[in-house]
N, C-alpha and C positions, 0 to 999 in steps of 0.2 A: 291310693295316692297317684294322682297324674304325672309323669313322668316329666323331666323338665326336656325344652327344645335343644336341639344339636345347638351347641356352642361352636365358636370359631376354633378353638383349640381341641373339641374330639374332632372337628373335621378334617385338620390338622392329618391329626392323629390316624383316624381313617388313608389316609392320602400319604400317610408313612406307612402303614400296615401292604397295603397293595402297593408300594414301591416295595418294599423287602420283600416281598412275595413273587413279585415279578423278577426283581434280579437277582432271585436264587437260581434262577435258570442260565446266570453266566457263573456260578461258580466252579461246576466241572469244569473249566475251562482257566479258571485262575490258581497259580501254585502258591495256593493258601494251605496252613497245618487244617488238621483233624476238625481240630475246635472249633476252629472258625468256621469252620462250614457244618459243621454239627448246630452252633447258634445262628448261625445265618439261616440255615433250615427252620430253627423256630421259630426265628422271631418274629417273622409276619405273622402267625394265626395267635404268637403271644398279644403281639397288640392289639389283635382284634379281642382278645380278651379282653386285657386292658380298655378298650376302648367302649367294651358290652358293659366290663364294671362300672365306667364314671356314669353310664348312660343306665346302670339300675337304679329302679327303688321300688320293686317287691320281688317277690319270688322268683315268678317266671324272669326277670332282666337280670338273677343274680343264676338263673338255671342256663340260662342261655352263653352267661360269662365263664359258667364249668366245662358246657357241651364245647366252647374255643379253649377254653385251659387244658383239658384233657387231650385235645386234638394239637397243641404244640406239644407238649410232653409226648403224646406220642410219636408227631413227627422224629424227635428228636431221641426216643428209646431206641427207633427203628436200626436208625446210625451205630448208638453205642451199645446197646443190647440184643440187636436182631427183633426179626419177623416176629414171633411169639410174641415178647413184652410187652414191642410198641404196638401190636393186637388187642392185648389186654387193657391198653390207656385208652385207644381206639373205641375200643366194644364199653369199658365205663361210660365215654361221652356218648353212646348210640342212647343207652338205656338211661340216661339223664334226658335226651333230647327226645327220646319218646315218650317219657312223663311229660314236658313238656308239651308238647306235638298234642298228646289226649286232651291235657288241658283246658288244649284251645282247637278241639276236634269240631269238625263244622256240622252243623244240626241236621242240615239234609244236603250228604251229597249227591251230585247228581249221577246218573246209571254208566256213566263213562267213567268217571271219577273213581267209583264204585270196584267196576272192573279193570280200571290201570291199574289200582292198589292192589287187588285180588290178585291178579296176574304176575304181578312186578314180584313179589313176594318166593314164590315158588320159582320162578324164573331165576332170577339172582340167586339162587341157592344153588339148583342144581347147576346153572352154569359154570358156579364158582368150583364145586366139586365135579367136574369134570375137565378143568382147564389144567391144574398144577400136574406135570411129567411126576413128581415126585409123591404116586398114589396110598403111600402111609399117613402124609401128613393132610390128604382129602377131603377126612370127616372133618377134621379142624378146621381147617376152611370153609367148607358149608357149616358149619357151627357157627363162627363169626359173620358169614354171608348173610343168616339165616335173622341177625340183630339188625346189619345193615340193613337188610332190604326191609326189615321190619320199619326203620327208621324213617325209609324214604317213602314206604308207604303212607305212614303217620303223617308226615310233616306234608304229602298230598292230600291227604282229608284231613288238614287242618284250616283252620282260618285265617291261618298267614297266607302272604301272596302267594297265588303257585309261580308267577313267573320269576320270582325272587326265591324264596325260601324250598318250593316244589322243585324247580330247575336247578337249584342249588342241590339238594339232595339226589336227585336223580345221576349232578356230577359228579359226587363225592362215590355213588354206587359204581358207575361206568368208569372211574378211575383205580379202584380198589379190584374190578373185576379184571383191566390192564394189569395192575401186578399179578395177578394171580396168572393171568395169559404169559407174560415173562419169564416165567417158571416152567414154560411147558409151549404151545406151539408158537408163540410170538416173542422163545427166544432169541439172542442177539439181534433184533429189529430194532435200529438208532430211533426211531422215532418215538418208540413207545415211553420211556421214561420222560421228554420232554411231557408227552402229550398226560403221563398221571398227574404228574404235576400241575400243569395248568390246570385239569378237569376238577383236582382235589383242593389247590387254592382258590379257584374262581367259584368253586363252590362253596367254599368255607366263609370266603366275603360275602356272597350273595344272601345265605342263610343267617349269616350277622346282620348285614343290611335289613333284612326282611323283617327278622321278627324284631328289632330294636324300633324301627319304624312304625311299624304294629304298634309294639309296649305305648310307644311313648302317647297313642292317641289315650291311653289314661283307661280304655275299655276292661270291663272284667272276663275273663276267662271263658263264665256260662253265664 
């Protein structure tokens, strides 16, 4: 079934999504309770959900709506349940969005492509398990590094845009690899948490834009 065009009200909707996402970056700085900055955290990558649901109608547009649901619920575990949990909401949405990713795996990539993916994969791992000061919790981290980089590899050999969907995952990787650096030599640097933030919202929009845009040309997967 072909997807119907962006209506005035998901664009809306989109154009609310990246305002809350952008001005969660003034909340450290406002003396709001707990709560509110715990849903203020979610609510932009919720409405990008939101915004991937009105815009499905098969699979992959309702796969795509989980890979943003998973990713506010885990924004938002991070807060109330810590690192682990909101891991675990995290690493759900990787391993949706690489089913995805396969789905729409591109038939012959090219020998660069080939070895960014190959590369990226092993890189992000160990990187990730050699950043965290705190070396028990290591393997954990290269455990879940080991999904992401899986993810970002996927969604670059797929037939989504790279510069949309590719670039998108590449930020969500490079932003996940900053917290892990936080923990370990780029603690207390003021810069770093502004900068996951941005790298991990602007990637989360990019990756919605990309494959919703995709969906909606109506094409099949293979």
């Amino acid at each position: 079934m072909t997807a119907s065009p962006e209506t005035s009200n998901q664009k809306t909707l989109l154009a609310g999504a990246v305002l809350a996402g952008a001005s969660y970056l003034l909340s450290g700085h406002l003396p709001i309770p707990v709560e509110v900055g715990v849903l203020w955290k979610g609510s932009g990558v919720t409405l990008l959900a939101v915004y991937a649901a009105l815009r499905a109608r098969n699979l992959d547009g309702w796969l795509i709506c989980a890979v943003m649901a998973f990713g506010a619920l885990g924004d938002m575990l991070l807060e109330v349940a810590g690192l682990t949990t909101g891991a675990v909401a995290f690493l759900i949405g990787h391993l949706i969005a690489i089913v995805l990713y396969g789905r729409w795996r591109r038939p012959k990539p090219s020998l660069s492509q080939v070895l960014l993916a190959a590369v990226l994969v092993p890189a992000v791992t160990i990187t990730a398990y050699l950043l965290p000061a705190d070396r028990g919790g290591a393997r954990g981290v290269a455990f879940y590094a080991l999904f992401l980089s899986l993810m970002a590899a996927s969604a670059w050999l797929s037939r989504f845009p790279r510069r949309l969907v590719g670039a998108g995952a590449l930020a969500f990787a490079v932003s996940d690899l900053l917290i892990f650096a936080r923990t370990g030599p780029l603690s207390g640097q003021p810069w770093v948490s502004p900068a996951v933030w941005v790298l991990y919202f602007g990637g989360q929009a990019l990756i919605c834009v990309g494959v919703t845009q995709r969906l909606s040309r109506g094409e099949s997967p293979r």
